[in-house]
C-alpha positions in Angstrom: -24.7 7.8 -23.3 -28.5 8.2 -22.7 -29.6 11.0 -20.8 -32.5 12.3 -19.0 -32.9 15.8 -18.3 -35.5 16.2 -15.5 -36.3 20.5 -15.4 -33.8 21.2 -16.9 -32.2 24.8 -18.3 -29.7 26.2 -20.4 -26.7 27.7 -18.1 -25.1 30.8 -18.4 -22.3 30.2 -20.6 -19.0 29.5 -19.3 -16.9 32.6 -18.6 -12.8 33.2 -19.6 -11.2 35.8 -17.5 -8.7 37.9 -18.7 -4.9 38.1 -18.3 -2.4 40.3 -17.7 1.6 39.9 -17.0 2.3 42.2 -14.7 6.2 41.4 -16.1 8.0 39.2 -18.8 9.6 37.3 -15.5 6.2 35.2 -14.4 7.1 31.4 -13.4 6.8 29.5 -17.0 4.7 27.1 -14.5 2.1 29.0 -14.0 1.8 30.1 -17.9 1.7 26.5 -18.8 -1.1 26.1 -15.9 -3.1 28.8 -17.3 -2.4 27.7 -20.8 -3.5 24.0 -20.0 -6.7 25.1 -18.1 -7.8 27.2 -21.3 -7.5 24.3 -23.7 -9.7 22.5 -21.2 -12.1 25.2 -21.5 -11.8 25.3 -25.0 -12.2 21.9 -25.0 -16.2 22.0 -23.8 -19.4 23.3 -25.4 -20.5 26.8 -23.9 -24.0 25.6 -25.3 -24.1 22.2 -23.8 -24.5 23.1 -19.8 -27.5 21.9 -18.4 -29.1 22.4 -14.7 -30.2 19.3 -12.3 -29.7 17.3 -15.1 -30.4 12.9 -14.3 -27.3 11.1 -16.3 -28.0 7.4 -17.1 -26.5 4.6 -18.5 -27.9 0.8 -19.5 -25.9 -2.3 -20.4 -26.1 -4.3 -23.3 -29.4 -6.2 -22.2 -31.1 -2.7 -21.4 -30.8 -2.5 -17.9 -29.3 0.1 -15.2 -26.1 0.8 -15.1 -26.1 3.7 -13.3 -28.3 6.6 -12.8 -26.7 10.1 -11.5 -28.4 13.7 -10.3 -25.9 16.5 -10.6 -26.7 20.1 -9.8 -24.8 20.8 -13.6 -23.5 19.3 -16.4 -21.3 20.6 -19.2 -20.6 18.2 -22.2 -17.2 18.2 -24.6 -17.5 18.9 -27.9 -16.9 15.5 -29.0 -19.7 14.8 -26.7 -17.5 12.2 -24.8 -17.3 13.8 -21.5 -19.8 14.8 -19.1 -18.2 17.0 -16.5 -20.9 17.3 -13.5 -21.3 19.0 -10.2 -22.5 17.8 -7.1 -23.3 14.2 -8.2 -25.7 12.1 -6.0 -26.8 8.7 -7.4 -26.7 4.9 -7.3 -24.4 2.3 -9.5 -26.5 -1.0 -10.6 -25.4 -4.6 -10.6 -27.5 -7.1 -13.0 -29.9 -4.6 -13.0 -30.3 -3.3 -9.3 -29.1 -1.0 -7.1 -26.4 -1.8 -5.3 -24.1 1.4 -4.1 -25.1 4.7 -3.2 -22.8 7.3 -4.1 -22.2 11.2 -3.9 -19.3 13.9 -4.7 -18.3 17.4 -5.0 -18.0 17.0 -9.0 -16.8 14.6 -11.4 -17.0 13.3 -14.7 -18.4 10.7 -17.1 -16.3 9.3 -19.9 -15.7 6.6 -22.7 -19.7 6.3 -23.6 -20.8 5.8 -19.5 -18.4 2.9 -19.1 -16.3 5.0 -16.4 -17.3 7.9 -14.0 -14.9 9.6 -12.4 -15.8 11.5 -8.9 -14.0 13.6 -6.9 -13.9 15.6 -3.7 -15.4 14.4 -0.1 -16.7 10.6 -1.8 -19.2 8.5 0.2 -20.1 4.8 -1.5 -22.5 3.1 0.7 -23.7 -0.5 -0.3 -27.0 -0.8 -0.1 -26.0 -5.1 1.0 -24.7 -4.8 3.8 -23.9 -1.4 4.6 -19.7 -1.0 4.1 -19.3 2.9 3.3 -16.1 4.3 1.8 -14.8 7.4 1.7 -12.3 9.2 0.2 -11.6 11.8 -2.2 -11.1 10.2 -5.3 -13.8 7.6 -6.6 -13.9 5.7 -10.5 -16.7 3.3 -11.3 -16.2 0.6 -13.8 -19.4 -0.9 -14.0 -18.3 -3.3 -16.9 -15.9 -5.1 -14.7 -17.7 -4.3 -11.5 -14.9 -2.2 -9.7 -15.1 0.8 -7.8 -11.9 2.5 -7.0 -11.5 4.4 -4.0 -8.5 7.1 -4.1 -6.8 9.5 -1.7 -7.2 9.2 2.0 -9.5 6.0 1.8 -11.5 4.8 5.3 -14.2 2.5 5.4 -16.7 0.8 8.0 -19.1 -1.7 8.5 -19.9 -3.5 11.5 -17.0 -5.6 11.4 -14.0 -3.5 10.8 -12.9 0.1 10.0 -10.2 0.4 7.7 -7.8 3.1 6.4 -5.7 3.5 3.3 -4.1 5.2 0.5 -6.3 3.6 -2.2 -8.6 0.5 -2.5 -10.4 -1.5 -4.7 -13.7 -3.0 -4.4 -14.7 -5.7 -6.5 -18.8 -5.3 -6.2 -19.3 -8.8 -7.2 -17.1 -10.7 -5.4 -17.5 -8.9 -2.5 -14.0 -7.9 -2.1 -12.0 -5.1 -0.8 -8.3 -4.8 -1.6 -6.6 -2.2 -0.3 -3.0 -0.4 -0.7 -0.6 2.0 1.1 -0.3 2.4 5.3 -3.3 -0.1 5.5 -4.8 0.0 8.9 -8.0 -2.3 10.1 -9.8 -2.2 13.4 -12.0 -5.2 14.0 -14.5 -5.3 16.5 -15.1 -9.3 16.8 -12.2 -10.0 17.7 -11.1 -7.0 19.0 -8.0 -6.9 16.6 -6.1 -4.0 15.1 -4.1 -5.3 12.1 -1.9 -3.1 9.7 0.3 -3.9 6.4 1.1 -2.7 3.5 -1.5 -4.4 1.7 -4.9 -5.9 3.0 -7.2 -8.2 1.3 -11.0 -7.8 2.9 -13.1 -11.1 1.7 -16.4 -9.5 2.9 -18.7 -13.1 2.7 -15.8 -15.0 3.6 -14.9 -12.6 6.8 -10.9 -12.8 6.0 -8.3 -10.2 6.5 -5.5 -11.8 4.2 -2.2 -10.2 3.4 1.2 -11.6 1.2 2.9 -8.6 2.9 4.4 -8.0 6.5 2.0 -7.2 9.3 1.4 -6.2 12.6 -0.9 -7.4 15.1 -2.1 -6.1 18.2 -4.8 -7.6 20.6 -6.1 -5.4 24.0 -4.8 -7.3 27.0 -5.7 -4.8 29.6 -5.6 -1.4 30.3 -2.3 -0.7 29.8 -0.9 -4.0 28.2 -1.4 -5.4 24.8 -0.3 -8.6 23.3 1.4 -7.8 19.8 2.0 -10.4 16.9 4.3 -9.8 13.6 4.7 -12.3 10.6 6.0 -11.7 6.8 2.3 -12.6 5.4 -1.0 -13.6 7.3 -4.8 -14.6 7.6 -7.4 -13.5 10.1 -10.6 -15.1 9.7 -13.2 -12.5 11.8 -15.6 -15.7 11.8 -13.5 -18.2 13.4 -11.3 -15.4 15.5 -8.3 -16.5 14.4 -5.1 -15.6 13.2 -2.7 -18.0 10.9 0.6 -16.2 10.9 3.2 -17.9 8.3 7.1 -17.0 7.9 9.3 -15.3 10.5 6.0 -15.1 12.6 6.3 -13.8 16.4 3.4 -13.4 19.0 4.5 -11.7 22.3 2.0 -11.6 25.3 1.9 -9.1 27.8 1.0 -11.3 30.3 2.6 -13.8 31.2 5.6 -12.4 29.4 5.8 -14.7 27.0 7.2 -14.9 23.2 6.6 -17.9 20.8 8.1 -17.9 17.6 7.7 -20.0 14.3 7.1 -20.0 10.7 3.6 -21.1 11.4 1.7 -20.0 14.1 -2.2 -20.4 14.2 -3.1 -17.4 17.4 -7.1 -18.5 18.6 -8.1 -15.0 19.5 -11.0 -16.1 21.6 -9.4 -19.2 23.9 -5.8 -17.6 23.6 -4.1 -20.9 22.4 -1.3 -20.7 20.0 -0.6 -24.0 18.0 2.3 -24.9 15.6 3.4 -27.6 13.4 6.3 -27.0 12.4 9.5 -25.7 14.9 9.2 -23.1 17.4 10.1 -21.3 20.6 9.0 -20.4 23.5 11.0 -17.6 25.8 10.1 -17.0 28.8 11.1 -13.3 29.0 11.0 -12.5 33.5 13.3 -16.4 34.2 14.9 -16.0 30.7 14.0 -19.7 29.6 14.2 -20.8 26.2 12.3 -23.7 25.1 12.7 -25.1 21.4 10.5 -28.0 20.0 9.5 -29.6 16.1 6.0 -28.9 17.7 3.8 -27.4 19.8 0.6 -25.6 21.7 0.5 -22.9 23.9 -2.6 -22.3 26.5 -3.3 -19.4 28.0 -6.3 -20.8 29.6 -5.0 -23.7 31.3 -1.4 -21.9 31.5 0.6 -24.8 30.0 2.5 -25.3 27.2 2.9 -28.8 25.1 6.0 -29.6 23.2 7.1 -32.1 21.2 10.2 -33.8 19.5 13.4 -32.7 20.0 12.4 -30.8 23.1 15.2 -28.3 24.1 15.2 -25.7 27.2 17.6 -23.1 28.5 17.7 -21.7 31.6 20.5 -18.4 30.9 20.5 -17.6 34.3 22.2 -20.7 36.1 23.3 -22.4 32.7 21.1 -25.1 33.0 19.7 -27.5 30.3 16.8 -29.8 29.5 16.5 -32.1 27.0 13.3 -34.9 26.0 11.3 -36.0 23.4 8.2 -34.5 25.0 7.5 -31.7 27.6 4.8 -30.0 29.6 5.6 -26.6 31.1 3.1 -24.8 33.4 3.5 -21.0 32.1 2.0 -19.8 35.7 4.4 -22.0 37.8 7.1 -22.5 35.5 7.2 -26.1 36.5 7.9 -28.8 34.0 7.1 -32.4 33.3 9.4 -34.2 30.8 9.0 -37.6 29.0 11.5 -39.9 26.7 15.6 -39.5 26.6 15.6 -37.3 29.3 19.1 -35.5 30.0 19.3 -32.8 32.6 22.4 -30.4 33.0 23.5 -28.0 34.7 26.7 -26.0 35.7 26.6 -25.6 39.3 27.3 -27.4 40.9 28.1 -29.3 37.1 26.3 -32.8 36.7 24.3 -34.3 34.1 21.5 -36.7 34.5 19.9 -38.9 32.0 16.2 -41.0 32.5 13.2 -41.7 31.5 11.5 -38.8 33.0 12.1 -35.5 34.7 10.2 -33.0 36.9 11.4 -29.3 38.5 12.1 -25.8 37.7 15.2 -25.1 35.4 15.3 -21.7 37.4 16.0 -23.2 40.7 18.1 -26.4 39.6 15.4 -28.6 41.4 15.1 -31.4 39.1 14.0 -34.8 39.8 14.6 -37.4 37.4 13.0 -41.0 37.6 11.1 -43.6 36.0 13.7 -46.4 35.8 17.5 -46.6 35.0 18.7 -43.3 35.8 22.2 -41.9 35.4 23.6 -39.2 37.4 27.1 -38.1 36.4 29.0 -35.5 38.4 31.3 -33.2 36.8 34.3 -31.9 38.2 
């Protein structure tokens, strides 16, 4: 490692207490503590403590690094380890400064390839402003990772986040992070938590391969809540792509759609699936089923498509079409190709071309050429 020294002084030389035993029946615990913190004190160079000391370190084509100010620094006496107190400085990238960093204490090791920090961490990138915190920080400048330990939360202008530990990829611009993650983003107004969160900063993606939970303000006392097995949401396109067992429930109308593929447009409230889903209306206890399908809050319908089922639990009736339109407001529906209506009471069945009514209030009128009413006694 190179070092500069800017003012600075020979320190006091470290001091060993003394111990007594007050009796032979101590905790073996606490000997082997004591015992393991003398080695460690053993371990450094009385003679080798500097004050405000400036640590540096180039790469292989002579540029920064890093550069670090510490109040004090104590080297081993192998000279591989740099043990520092209150560290304030900045970590380079091809040369410039990219994060600006500062600690408690901490240490440099393995000839300025990894610093080690500890105790109230702030990293702040000097790009575009993303500080983390935390209370355990290692810098890797060789494979351009900073890792983040111990009570992690970031923010930017996008998103705060919160975790047990992260990783921060400085080149790639990428935060992954691990352990009770929790992210608040602003645009949309999202809150997402997993397990596991994968941040692509340039990209403006919150990705996880682990289950998640979504939940989007609907008003002031309602929220509309979403839950998959793995997930994307672009902050860019305000959108969420929700794949395997995925579930959105809205507050309002008190709806549920289900799929293994939903794609949720935050910012016109459509939901749109390709592959089979369903739709429950949760207040007339409706189920709809479909090979396809969009959902529009804004226009309060909902398109389905192939194989077109619908329930109605209450009065045990039944739709069934190649196609259907259902007005979420109104609960109205318009039904195109193989129609068959049924119902249980009074029991009939009626088959057509098309259909039009409310499954809740066994008004259905089917028409559109040869229809087929059969009553059931």
């Amino acid at each position: 490692m190179r070092y500069r020294f800017r003012s600075a002084a020979l320190a006091i030389p470290l001091l060993m207490g003394l111990l007594s035993l007050e009796s032979c029946n101590q905790p073996n615990r606490a000997i082997d503590q004591l015992s393991k913190n003398s080695q460690q004190i053993q371990d450094f160079d009385n003679s080798l403590t500097f004050n405000s000391v400036t640590l540096e370190e180039f790469d292989g084509k002579g540029r920064l690094w890093w550069r670090v100010k510490a109040k004090q620094a104590s080297y081993s006496r192998d000279k591989k380890v740099a043990r520092i107190t209150e560290p304030n400085g900045e970590f380079f990238q091809d040369g410039k400064g990219i994060l600006l960093v500062s600690a408690k204490s901490g240490e440099v090791q393995q000839d300025g390839q990894k610093i080690f920090l500890r105790g109230q961490i702030i990293a702040t990138d000097t790009r575009d402003g993303l500080v983390l915190r935390g209370n355990e920080l290692e810098w890797q400048p060789r494979n351009d990772l900073l890792i983040v330990r111990d009570n992690v939360t970031g923010t930017h202008r996008q998103v705060k986040l919160a975790a047990k530990q992260g990783q921060f990829f400085s080149r790639a611009r990428r935060l992954e992070l691990q352990g009770q993650v929790t992210a608040n983003a602003t645009q949309p107004a999202l809150l997402f938590k997993s397990d596991r969160l994968v941040w692509q900063i340039s990209q403006q993606t919150l990705t996880t391969d682990r289950p998640l939970e979504l939940e989007r303000t609907a008003s002031q006392t309602a929220r509309d809540r979403a839950t998959a097995k793995e997930g994307v949401v672009s902050l860019s396109e305000k959108t969420a792509t929700l794949k395997q067992s995925a579930q959105v429930t809205f507050a309002k109308p008190a709806l549920q759609v289900a799929s293994n593929a939903l794609i949720w447009s935050l910012s016109d409230q459509t939901i749109v699936s390709s592959q089979p889903l369903t739709l429950v209306d949760r207040e007339q206890q409706i189920t709809l089923n479909a090979n396809q399908g969009r959902l529009d809050l804004g226009t309060n319908l909902a398109s389905l498509a192939g194989n077109v089922r619908g329930v109605g639990d209450r009065n045990k009736t039944q739709i069934r079409s190649d196609r259907l339109n259902w007005n979420l407001s109104s609960r109205q529906f318009d039904a195109e190709g193989d129609v068959v209506y049924q119902q249980a009471n009074p029991a009939l069945n009626l088959t057509g071309p098309r259909a039009a009514g409310r499954l809740q209030d066994q008004n259905v009128v089917v028409s559109g050429g040869r229809v087929v009413t059969e009553f059931i006694p």
